[in-house]
C-alpha positions in Angstrom: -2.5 5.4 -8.6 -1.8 6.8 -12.2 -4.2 6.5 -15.4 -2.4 8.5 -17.7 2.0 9.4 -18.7 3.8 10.0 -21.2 6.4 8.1 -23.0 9.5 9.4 -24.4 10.9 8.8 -27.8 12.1 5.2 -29.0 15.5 7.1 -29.4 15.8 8.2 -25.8 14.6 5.2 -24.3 17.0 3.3 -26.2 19.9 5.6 -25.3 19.4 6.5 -21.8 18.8 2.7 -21.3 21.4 0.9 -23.4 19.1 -1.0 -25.4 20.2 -2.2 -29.1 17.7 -3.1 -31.9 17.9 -5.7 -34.1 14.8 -5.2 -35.9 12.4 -2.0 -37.2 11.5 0.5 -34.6 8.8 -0.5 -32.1 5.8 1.6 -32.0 3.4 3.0 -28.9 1.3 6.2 -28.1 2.7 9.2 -26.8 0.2 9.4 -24.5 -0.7 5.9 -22.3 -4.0 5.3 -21.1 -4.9 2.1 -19.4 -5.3 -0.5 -22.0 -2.8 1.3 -24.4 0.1 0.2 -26.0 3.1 1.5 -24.3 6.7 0.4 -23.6 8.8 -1.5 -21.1 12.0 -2.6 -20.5 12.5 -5.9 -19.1 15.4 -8.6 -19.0 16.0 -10.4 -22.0 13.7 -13.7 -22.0 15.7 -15.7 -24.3 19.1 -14.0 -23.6 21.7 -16.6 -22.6 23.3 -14.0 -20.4 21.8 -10.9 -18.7 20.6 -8.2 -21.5 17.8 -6.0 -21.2 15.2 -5.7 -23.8 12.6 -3.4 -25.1 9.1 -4.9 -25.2 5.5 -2.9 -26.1 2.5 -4.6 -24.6 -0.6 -3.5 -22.9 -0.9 -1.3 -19.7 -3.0 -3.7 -17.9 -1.7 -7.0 -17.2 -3.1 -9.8 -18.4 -2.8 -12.6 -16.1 -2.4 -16.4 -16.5 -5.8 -17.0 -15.8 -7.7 -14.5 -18.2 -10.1 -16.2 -20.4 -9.4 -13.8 -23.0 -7.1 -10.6 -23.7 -10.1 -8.0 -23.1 -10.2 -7.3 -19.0 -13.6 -6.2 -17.6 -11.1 -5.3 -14.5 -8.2 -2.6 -14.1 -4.8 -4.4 -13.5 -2.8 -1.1 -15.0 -1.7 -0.5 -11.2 -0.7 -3.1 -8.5 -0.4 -2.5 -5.1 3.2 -3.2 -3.9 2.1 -4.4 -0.6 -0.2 -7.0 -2.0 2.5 -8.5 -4.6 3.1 -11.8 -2.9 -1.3 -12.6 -2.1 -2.9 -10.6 -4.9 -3.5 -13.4 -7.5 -3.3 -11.3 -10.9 0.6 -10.5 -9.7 1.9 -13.4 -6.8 3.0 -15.4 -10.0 4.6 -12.6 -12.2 6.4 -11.5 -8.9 7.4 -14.4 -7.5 9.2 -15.1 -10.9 11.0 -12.2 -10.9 9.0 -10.5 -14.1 10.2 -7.0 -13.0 10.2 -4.2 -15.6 11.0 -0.6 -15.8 8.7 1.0 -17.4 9.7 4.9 -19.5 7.7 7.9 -18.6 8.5 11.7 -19.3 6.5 12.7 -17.3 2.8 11.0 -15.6 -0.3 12.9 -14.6 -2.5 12.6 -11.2 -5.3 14.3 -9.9 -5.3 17.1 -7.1 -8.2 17.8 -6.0 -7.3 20.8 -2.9 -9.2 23.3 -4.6 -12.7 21.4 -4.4 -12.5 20.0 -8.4 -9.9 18.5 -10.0 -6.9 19.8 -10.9 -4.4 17.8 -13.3 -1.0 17.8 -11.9 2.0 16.5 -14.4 5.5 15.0 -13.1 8.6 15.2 -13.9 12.1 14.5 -12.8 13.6 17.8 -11.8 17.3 17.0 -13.3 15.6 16.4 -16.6 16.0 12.7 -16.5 12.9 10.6 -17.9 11.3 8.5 -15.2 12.2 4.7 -15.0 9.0 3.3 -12.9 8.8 0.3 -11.1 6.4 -2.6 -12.7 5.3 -6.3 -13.4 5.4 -8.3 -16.7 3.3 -10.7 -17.8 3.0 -12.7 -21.4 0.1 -14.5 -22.0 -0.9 -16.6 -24.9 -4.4 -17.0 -26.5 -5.0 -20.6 -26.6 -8.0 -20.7 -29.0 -5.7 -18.3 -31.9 -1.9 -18.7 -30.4 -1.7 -15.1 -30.8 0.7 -14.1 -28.0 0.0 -10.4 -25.5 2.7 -9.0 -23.7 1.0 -6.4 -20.5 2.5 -4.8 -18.1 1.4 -3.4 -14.5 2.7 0.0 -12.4 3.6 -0.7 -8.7 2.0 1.8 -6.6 3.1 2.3 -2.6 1.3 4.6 0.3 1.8 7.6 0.4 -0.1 8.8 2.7 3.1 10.4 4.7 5.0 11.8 1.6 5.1 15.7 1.6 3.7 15.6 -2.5 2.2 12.8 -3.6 -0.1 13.1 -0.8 -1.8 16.1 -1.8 -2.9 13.6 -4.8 -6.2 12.3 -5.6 -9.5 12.7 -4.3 -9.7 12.3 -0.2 -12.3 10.4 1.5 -13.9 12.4 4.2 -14.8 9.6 6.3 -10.6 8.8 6.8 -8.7 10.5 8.8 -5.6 12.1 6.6 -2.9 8.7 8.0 -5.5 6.5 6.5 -6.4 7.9 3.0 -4.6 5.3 1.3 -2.7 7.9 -1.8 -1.1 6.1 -3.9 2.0 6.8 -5.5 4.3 5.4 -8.4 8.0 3.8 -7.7 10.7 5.3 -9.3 13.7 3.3 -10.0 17.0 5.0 -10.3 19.4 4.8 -13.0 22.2 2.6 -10.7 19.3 0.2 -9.7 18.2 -0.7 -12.6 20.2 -3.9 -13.1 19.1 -4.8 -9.8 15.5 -4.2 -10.6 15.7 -6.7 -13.2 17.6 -9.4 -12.2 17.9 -9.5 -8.5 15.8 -11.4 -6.2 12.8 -10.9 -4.7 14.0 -10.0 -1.5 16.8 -7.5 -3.4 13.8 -5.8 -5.4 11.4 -4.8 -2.5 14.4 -3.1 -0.9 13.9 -1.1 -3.6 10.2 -0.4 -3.2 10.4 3.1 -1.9 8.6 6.3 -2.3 11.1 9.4 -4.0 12.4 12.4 -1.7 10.3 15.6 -2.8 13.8 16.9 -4.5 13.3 14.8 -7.2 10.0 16.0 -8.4 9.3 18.9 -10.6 5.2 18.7 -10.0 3.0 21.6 -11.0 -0.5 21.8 -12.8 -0.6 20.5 -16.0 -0.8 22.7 -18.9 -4.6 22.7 -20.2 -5.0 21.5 -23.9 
């Protein structure tokens, strides 16, 4: 799973996305930690034909059934395998409320050495990462104030060569069964797909990155 990444600029995420603006510049943190407000990019909502759009909400999704906008759960991750049962994302998934969501780069733990270790990710061509998530909007009915969240898919990786070496292991499990997580990355020529295809044409896409792609190391310290 991640808990922290880094956006890029509103510049580059419009350019290296194709996104126009008709109004002021939207604004987010640099730095996104669950609950933050970061961006996503999702299909237009009110577009009459297929555009994409550039939203900032929260990283945590808020789902149709929250009583209020404040979780007292995490829903910044969603496990990819439990998209069509898990009740905070069946809806938002069935629906097609797919987003891609900008990251320079994104942080996870590593803990080989016996403590942790932040590692930070990047695309080795220089690329920002577009990652796979869900979409939700939900409305406060008491106030009509309206929330837009978003969630990061997250798939096994129990058998990838990096992303295995991720967080902390259970001892108890043997190394198959650990359960890492790992983000989706969704490439450039997918993208349209991502968005607007159908269910069955998105989780073809659910797949973990070769190693190639990564340009992983400890993060600097601050």
């Amino acid at each position: 799973m991640c808990n922290r990444y880094e956006t890029p600029e509103v510049w580059e995420v419009e350019r290296y996305w194709h996104i126009g603006r008709d109004d002021g510049a939207p604004r987010w943190v640099k730095a996104v930690f669950p609950r933050a407000p970061g961006p996503f990019i999702r299909r237009a909502r009110h577009a009459t034909g297929y555009e994409r759009e550039l939203v900032v909400g929260q990283w945590g999704l808020i789902p149709w059934f929250a009583k209020g906008a404040k979780l007292t759960y995490a829903t910044n991750n969603a496990r990819s395998e439990e998209l069509e049962s898990k009740a905070s994302y069946k809806d938002p998934w069935r629906r097609g409320q797919r987003c891609i969501i900008p990251a320079r780069s994104f942080d996870e733990p590593n803990w080989e050495s016996g403590k942790n270790q932040w590692w930070s990710f990047r695309r080795a061509d220089g690329d920002p990462w577009g990652l796979a998530g869900l979409w939700n909007t939900w409305v406060d009915k008491a106030t009509g104030e309206v929330h837009e969240s978003y969630t990061m898919l997250t798939l096994n990786a129990d058998q990838h060569p990096l992303m295995s070496r991720m967080h902390k292991p259970d001892p108890k499990l043997p190394p198959d069964q650990q359960d890492k997580r790992s983000v989706i990355a969704i490439e450039k020529g997918d993208i349209d797909l991502w968005l607007s295809g159908t269910v069955e044409q998105a989780t073809r896409l659910l797949s973990l990155s070769p190693v190639e792609i990564f340009d992983a190391g400890p993060a600097a310290s601050t």
